[in-house]
DONURO-482160 format. One record per residue: x, y, z of N, C-alpha, C in turn. Coordinates in steps of 0.1 Angstrom, whole numbers, padded with zeros to 4 digits. Atoms other than C-alpha are relative to their C-alpha. Layout:
N
X:Y:Z:X:Y:Z:X:Y:Z
...
//
This chain:
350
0002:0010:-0011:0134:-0083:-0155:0014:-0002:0007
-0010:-0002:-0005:0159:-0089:-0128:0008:-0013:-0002
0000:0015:0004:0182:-0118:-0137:0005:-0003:0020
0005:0004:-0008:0178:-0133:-0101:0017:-0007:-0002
-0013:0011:-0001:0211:-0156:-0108:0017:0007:0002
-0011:-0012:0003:0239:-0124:-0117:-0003:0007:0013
0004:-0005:-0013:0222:-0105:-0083:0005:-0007:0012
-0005:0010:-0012:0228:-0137:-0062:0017:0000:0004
-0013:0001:-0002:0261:-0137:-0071:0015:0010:0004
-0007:-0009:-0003:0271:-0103:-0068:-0003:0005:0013
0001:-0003:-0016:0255:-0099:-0032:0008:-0009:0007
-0010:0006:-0007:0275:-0127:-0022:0014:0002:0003
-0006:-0004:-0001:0303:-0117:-0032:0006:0015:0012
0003:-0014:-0013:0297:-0083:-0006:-0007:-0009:0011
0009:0002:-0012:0277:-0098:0018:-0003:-0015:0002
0000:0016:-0010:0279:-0129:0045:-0014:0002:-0001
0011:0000:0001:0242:-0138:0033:-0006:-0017:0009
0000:0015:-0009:0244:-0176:0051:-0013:0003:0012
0010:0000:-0007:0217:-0182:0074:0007:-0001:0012
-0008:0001:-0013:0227:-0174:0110:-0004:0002:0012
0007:0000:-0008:0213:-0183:0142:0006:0011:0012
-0003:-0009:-0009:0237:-0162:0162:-0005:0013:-0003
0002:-0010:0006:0229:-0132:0140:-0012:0003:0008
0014:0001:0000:0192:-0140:0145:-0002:0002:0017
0003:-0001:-0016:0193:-0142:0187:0006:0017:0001
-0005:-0015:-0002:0212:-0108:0180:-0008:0007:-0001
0009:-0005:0004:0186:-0094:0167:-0014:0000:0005
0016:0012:-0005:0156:-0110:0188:-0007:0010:0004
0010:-0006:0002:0141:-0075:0191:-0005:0008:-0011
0007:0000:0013:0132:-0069:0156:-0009:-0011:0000
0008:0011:0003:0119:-0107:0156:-0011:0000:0008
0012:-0003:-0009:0098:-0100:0187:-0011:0008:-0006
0010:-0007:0003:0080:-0077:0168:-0013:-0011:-0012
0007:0013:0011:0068:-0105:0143:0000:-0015:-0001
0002:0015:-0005:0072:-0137:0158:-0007:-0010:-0002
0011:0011:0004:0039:-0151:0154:-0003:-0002:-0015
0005:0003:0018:0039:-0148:0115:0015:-0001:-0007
-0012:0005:0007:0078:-0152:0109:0005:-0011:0017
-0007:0011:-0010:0093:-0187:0130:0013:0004:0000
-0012:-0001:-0002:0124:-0182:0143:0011:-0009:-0013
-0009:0007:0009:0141:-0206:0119:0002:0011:-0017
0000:-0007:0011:0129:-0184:0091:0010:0015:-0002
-0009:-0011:-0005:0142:-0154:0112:0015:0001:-0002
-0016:0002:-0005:0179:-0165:0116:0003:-0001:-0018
-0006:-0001:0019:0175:-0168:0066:0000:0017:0002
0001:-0014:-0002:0162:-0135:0074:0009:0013:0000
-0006:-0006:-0009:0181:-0119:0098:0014:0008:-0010
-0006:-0005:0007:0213:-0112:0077:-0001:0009:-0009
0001:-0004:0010:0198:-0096:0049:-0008:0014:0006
0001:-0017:-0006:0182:-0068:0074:0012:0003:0006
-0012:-0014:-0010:0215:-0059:0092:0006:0000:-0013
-0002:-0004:0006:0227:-0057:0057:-0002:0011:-0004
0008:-0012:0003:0204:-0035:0049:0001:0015:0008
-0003:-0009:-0010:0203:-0018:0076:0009:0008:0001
-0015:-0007:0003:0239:-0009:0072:0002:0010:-0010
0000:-0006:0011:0234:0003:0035:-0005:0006:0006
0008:-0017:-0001:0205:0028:0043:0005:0008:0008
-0007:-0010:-0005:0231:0044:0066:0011:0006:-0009
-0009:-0003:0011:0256:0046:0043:-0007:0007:-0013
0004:-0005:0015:0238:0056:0015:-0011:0013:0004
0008:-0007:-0001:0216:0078:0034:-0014:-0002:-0004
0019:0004:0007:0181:0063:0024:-0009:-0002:0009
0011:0008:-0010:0150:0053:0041:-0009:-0005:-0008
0014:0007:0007:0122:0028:0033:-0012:0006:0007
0011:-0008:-0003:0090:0037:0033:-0010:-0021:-0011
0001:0018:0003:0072:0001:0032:-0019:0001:-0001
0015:0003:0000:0033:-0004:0025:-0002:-0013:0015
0004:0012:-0012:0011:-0023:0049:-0001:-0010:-0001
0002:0012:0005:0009:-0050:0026:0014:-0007:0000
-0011:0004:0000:0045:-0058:0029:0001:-0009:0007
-0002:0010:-0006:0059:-0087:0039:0007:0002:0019
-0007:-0007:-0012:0067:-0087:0079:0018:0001:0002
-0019:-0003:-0003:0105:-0088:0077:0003:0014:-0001
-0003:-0008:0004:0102:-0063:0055:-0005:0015:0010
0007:-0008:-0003:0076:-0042:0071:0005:0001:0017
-0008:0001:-0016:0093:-0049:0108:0014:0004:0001
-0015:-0004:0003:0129:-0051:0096:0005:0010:-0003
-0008:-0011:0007:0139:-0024:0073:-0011:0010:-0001
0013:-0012:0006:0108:-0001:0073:0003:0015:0009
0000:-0012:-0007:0114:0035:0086:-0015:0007:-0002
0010:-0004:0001:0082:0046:0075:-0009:-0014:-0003
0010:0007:0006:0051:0023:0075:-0018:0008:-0005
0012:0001:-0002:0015:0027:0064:-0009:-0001:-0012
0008:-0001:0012:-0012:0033:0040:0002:0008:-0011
-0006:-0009:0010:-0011:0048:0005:-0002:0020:0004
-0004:-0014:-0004:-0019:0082:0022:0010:0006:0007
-0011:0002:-0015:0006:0077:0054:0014:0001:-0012
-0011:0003:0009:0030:0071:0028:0002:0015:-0016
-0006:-0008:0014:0026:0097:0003:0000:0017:0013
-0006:-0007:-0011:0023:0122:0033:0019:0000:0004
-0016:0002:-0005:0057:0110:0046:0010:0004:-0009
-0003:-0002:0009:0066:0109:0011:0007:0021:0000
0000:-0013:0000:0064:0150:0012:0008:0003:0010
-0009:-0004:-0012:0085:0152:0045:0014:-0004:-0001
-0016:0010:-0010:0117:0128:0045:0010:0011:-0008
-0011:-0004:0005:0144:0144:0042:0015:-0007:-0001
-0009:0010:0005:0169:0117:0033:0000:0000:-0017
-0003:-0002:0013:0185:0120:-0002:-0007:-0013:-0009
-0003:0012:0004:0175:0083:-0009:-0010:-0005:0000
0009:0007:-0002:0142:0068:-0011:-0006:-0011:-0004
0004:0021:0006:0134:0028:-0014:-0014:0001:0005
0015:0004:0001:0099:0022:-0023:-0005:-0014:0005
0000:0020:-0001:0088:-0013:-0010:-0014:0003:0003
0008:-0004:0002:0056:-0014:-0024:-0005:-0001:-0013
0004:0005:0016:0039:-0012:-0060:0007:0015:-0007
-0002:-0017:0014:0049:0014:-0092:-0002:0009:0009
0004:-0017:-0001:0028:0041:-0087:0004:0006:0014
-0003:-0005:-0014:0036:0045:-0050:0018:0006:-0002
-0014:-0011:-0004:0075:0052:-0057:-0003:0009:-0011
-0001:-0010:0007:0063:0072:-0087:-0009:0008:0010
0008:-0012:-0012:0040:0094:-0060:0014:0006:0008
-0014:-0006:-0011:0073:0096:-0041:0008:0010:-0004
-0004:-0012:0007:0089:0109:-0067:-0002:0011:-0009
0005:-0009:0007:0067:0130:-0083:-0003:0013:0014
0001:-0008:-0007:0065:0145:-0048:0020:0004:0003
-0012:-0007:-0006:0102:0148:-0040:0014:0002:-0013
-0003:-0001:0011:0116:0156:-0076:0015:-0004:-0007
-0011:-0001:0000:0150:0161:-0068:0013:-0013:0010
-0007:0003:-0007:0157:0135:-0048:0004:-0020:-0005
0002:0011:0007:0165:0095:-0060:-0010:-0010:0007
0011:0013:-0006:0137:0069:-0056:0006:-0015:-0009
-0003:0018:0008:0140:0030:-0061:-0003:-0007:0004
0009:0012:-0001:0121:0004:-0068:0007:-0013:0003
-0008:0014:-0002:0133:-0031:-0059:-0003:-0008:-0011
0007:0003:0012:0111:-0041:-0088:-0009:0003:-0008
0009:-0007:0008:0101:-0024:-0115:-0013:-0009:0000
0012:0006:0009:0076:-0053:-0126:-0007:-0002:0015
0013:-0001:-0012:0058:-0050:-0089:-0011:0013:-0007
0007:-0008:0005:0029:-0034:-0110:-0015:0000:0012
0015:-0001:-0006:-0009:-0029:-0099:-0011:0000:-0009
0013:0003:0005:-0040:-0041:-0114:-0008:0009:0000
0010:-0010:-0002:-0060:-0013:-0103:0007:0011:-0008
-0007:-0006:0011:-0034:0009:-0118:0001:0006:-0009
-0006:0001:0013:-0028:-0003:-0150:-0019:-0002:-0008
0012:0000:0003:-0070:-0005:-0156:-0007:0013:-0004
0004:-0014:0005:-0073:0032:-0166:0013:0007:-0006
-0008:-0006:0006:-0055:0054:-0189:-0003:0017:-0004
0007:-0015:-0002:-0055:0094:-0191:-0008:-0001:-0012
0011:-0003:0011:-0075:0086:-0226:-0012:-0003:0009
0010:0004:-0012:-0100:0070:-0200:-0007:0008:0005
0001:-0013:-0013:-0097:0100:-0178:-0010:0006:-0014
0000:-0007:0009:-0105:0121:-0213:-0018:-0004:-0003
0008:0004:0003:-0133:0099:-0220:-0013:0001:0010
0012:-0007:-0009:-0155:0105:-0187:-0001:0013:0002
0000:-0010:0000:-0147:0139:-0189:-0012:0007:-0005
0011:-0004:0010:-0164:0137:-0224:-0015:-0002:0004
0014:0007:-0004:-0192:0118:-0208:-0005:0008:0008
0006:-0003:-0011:-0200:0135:-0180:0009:0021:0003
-0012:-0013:-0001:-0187:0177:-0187:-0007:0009:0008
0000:-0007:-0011:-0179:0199:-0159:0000:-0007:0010
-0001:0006:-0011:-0176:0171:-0133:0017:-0002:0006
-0014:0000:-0003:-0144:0170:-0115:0000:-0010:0002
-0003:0013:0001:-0122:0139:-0115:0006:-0005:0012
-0007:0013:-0012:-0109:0120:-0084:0009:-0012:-0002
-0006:0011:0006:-0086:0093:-0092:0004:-0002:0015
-0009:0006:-0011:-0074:0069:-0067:0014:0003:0002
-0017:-0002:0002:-0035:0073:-0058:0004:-0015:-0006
-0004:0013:0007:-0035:0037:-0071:0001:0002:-0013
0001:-0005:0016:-0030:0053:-0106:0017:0002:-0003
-0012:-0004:0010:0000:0062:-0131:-0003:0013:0003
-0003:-0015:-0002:0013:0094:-0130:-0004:0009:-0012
0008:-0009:0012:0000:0106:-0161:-0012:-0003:0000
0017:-0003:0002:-0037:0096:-0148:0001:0010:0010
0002:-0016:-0008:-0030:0118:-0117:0004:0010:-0006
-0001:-0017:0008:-0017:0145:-0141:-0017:0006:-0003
0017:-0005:0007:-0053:0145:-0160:-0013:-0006:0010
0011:0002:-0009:-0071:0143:-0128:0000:0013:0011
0001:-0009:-0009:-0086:0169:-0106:0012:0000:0018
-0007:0004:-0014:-0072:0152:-0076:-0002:-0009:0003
-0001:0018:-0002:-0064:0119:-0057:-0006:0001:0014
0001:0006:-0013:-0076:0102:-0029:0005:-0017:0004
-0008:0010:0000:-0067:0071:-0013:-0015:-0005:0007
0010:0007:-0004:-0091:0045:0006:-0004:0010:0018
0003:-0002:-0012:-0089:0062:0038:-0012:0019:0001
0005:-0010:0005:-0100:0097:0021:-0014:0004:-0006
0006:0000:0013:-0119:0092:-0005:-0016:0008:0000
0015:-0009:-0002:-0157:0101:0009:0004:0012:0005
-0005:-0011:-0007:-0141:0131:0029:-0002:0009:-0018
-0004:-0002:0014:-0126:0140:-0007:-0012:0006:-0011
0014:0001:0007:-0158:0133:-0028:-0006:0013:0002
0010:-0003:-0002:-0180:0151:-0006:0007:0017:0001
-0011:-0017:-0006:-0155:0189:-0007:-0001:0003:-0019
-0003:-0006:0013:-0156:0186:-0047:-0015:0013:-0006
0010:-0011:0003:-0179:0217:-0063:-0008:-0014:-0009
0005:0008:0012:-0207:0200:-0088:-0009:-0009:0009
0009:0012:-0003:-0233:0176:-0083:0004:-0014:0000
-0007:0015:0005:-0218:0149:-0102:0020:0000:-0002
-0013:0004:-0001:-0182:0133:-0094:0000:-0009:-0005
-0005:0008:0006:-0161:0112:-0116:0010:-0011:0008
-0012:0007:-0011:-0143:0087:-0095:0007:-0010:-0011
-0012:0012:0005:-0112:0063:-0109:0010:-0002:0008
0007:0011:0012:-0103:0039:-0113:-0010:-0014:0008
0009:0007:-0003:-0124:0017:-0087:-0009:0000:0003
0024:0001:0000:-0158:0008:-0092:-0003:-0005:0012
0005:0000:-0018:-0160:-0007:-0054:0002:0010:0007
-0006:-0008:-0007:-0143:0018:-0038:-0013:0009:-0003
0008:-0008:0001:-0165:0045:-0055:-0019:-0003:0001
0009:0005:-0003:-0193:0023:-0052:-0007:0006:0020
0001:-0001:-0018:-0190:0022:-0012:0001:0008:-0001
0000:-0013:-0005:-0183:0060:-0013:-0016:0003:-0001
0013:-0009:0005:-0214:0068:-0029:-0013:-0003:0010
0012:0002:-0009:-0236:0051:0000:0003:0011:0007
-0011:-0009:-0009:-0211:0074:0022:-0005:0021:-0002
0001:-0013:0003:-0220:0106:0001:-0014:0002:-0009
0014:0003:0002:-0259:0103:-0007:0002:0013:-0009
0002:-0015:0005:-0255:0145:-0020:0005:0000:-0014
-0008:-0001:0013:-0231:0134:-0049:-0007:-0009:-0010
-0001:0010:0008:-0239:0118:-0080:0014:-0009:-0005
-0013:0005:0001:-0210:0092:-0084:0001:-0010:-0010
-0004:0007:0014:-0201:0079:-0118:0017:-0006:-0002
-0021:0005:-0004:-0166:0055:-0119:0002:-0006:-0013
-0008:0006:0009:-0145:0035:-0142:-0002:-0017:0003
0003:0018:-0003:-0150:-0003:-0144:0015:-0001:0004
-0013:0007:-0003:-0116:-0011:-0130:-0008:-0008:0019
-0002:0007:-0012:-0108:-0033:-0097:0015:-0007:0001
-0014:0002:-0008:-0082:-0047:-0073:0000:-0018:0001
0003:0014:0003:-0075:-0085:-0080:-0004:-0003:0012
0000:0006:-0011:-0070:-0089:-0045:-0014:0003:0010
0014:-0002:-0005:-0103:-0073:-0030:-0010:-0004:-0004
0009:0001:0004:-0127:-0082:-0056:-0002:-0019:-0003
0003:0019:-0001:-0124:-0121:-0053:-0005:-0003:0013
0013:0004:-0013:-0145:-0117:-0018:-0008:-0005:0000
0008:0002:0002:-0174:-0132:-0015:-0009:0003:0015
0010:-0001:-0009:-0205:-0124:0009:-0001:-0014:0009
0003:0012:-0006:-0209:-0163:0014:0015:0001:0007
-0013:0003:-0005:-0170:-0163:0026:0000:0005:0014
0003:-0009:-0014:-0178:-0138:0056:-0014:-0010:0005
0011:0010:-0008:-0211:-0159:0061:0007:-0013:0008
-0004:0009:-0002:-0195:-0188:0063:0011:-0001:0012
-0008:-0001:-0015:-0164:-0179:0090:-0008:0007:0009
0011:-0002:-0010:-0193:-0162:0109:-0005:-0012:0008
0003:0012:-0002:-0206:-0202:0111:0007:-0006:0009
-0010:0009:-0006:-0175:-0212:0120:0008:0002:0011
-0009:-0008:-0008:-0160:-0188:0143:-0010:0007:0011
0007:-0012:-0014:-0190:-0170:0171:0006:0009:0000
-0006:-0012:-0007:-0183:-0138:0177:0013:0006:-0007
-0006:-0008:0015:-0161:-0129:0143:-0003:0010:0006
0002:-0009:0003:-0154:-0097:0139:0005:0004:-0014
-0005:0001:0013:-0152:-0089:0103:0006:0015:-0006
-0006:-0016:-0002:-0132:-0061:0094:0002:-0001:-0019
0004:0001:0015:-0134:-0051:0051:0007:0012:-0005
-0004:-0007:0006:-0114:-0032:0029:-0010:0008:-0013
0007:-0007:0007:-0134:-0004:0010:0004:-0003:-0012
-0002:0005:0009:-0119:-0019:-0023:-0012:-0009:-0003
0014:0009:0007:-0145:-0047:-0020:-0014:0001:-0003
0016:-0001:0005:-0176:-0054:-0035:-0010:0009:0010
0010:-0005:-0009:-0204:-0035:-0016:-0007:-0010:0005
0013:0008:-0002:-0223:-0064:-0010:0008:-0009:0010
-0006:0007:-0009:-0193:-0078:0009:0002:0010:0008
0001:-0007:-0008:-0189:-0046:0028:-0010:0002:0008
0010:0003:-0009:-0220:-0049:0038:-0003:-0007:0011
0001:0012:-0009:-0212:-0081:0054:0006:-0001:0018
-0014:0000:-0011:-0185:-0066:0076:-0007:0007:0014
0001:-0004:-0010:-0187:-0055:0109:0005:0016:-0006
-0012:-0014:0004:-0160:-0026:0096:0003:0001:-0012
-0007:-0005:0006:-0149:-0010:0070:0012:0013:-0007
-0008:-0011:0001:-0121:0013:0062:0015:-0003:-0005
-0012:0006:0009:-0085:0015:0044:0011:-0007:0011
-0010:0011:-0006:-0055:-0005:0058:0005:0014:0016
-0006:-0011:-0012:-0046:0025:0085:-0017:0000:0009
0012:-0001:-0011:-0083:0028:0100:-0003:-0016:0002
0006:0018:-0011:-0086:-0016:0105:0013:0002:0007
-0013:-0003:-0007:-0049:-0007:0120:-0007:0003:0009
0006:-0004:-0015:-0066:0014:0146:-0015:-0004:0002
0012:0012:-0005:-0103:-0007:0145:0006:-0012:0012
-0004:0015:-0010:-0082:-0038:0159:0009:0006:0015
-0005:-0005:-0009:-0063:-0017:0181:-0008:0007:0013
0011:-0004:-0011:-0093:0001:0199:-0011:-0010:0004
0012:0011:-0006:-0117:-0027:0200:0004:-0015:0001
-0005:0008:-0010:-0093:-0056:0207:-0008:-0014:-0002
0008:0015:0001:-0116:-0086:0194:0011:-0011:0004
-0007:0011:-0005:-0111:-0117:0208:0004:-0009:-0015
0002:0012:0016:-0113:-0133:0168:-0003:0014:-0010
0005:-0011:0013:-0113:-0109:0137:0007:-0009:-0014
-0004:0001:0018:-0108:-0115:0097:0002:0012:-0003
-0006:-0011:0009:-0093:-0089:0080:-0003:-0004:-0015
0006:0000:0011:-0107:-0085:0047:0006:0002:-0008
-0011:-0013:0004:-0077:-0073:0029:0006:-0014:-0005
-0011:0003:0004:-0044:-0085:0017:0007:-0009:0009
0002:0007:-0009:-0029:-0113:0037:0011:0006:0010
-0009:-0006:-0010:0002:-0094:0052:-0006:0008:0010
0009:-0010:-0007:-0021:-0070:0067:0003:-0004:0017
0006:0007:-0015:-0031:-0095:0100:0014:-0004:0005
-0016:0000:-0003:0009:-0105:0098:0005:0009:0008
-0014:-0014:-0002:0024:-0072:0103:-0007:0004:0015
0010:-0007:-0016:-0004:-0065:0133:0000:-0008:0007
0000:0016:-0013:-0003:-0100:0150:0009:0005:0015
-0006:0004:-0009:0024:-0096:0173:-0003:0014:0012
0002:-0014:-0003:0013:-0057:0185:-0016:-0004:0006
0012:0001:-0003:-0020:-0075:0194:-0002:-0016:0004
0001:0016:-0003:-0013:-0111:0210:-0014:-0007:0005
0010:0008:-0007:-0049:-0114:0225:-0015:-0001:-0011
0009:0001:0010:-0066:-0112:0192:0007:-0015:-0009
-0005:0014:0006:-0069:-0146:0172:-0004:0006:-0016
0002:-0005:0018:-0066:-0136:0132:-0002:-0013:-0011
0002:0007:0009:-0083:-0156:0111:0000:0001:-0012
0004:-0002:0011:-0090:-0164:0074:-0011:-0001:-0010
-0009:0003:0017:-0093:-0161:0043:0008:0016:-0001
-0010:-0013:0004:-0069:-0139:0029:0005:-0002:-0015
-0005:0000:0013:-0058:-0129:-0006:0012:0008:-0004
-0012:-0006:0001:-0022:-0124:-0012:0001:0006:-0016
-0004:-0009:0007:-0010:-0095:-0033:0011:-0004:-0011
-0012:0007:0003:0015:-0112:-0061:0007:0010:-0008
-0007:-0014:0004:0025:-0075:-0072:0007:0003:0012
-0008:-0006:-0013:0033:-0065:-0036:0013:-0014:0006
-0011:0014:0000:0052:-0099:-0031:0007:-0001:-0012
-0016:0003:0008:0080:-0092:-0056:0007:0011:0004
-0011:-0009:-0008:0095:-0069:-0031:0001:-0010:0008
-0006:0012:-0011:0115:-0093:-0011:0015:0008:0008
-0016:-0006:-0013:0148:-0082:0015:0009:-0001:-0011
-0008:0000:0012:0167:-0095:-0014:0003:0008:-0009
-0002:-0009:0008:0159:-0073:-0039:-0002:0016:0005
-0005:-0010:-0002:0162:-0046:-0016:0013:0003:0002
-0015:0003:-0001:0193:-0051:-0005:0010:0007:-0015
-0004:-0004:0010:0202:-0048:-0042:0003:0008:-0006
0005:-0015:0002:0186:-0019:-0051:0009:0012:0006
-0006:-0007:-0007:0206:-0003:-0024:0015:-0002:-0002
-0016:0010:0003:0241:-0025:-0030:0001:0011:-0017
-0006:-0003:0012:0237:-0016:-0069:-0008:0016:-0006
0008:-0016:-0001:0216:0021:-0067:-0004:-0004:-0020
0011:-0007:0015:0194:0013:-0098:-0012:-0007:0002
0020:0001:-0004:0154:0006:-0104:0000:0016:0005
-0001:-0010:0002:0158:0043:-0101:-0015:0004:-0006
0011:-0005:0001:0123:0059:-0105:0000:0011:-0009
0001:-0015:0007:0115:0089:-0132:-0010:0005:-0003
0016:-0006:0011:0087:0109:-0144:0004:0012:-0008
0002:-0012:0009:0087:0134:-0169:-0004:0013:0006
0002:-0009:-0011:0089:0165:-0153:-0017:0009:-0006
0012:-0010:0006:0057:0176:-0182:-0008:-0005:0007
0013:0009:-0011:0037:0148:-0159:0001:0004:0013
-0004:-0005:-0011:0051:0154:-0131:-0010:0012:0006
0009:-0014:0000:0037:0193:-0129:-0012:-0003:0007
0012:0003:-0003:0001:0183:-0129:-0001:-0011:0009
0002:0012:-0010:0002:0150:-0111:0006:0002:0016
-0004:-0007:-0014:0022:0166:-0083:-0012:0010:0005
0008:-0006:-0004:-0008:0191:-0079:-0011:-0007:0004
0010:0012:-0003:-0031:0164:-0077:-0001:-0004:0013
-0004:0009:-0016:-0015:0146:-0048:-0001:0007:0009
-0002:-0007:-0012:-0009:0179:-0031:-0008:0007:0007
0016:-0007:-0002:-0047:0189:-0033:-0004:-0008:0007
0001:0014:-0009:-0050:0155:-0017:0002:0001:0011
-0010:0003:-0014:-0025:0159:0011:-0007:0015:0005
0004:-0011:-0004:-0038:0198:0014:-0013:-0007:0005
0018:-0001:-0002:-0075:0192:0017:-0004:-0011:0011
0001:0013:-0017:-0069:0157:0043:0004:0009:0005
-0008:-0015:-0010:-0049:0184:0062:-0013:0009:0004
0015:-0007:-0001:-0081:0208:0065:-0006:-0006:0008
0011:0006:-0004:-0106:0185:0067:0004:-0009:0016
-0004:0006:-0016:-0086:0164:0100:0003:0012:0007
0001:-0010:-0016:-0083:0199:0117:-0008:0004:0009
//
């Protein structure tokens, strides 16, 4: 755990961290981009702690590569790469920067570095884990195998690097039916989400689709009545739903698709009113790229993805550790996984 009090003290020491409105008008086209979900007051605590940053990832040669669920400073401020867990493990495979800050959960900077072996990854916070994650284990893997022999395996990239080792190959939310419907066999094993593979399996009628009881805290506390209910309250909702949730709330949706296809849903069809079904940064990070849409709620914040803060990147980059590793015996296989992934979206989008 990070002691939070020894950190404070040694970034001060380096770094004018004071809140600063001049900084903050310096800056007013970063904040333009996020305005409507960070207040200027907030902006000018902010503000310093990205041109810090900013500064380090030249010096040190790094780039972030920020999830969509990030917080907007983060995901505005310091993000050289943004997007979903495929966007990101794609990119992952490209950057050519010695230096790579994960902002984001575990397994995503271990994907990073299980793709880029040689090069340093770091977490801002080890304990930013994942529920979905940590809900399967390659004995798990071993055990549907047993159940179900000769079916190939699928695992989410929301996994440990030793379930994508003992897995045929990954997909992510945006893939997943594409994926499914390319594997040989009748019957596919999907992990670790029982929604996700739930919703594929309407998607892929040809497959038999057998999964893992796991779930994503933050998707599976939807409810059908919750979408009824801002329907009541709101005319002319548009409900937009993350393939994580229940079926029975996807059903509810106008849309469904992973954090990069409601990115381009809200962008091509421009509702006057939408819900985002998702994680609460999501409607943040897109607000200000879409002023004539009104973004409603409910929303369920991520309290894994929110212990990446500016602060503890900063850190990470100030004191180069949270250093990322995998075993290069995991490594091997789990790297083939991802790359059968990244290969076969490749294909299938030509």
């Amino acid at each position: 755990m990070l002691d939070l009090t020894a950190l404070r003290a040694e970034l001060a020491a380096h770094y004018d961290l004071a809140p600063s409105v001049a900084l903050a008008e310096e800056m007013a086209d970063l904040h333009a981009r996020m305005g409507r979900a960070v207040p200027f007051p907030d902006w000018a605590i902010a503000a310093p702690y990205v041109a810090a940053i900013n500064r380090l990832k030249a010096e040190r040669g790094a780039v972030v590569l920020a999830h969509n669920y990030m917080t907007p400073d983060i995901y505005h401020g310091i993000a050289d790469v943004v997007g979903d867990s495929l966007q990101l493990a794609i990119e992952a495979s490209r950057v050519e920067a010695g230096v790579i800050v994960q902002c984001g959960v575990h397994f995503m900077a271990e994907t990073s570095k299980i793709l880029n072996p040689a090069k340093t990854v770091l977490m801002p916070d080890m304990e930013a884990g994942c529920s979905l994650a940590e809900s399967i284990t390659a004995e798990g893997i071993a055990q549907m195998r047993a159940r179900y022999p000769g079916a190939k395996v699928v695992s989410y990239v929301n996994t440990t690097a030793e379930v994508k080792a003992a897995s045929d190959i990954c997909c992510t939310s945006s893939n997943a039916a594409q994926i499914v419907a390319a594997m040989p066999g009748d019957t596919v094993i999907m992990t670790p989400d029982k929604w996700l593979a739930q919703n594929v399996a309407k998607l892929v009628p040809q497959k038999r689709i057998v999964w893992w009881d796991g779930a994503c805290i933050v998707h599976e506390r939807f409810t059908p009545q919750d979408l009824r209910d801002f329907r009541d309250w709101h005319p002319g909702l548009q409900i937009i739903a993350h393939p994580e949730c229940p079926p029975d709330v996807v059903a509810e949706a106008d849309f469904a698709g992973s954090t990069a296809h409601i990115i381009d849903f809200v962008g091509r069809t421009r509702p006057e009113k939408a819900m985002l079904v998702t994680e609460c940064s999501m409607a943040a990070n897109i607000a200000d790229a879409h002023p004539e849409v009104e973004f409603l709620g409910p929303c369920n914040m991520c309290p894994y993805m929110k212990k990446i803060t500016l602060e503890k990147v900063l850190w990470s980059l100030h004191s180069m550790t949270g250093q990322v590793e995998v075993d290069p015996a995991i490594a091997a296989p789990a790297r083939l996984a991802v790359e059968r992934m990244i290969d076969l979206s490749r294909k299938l989008a030509a």
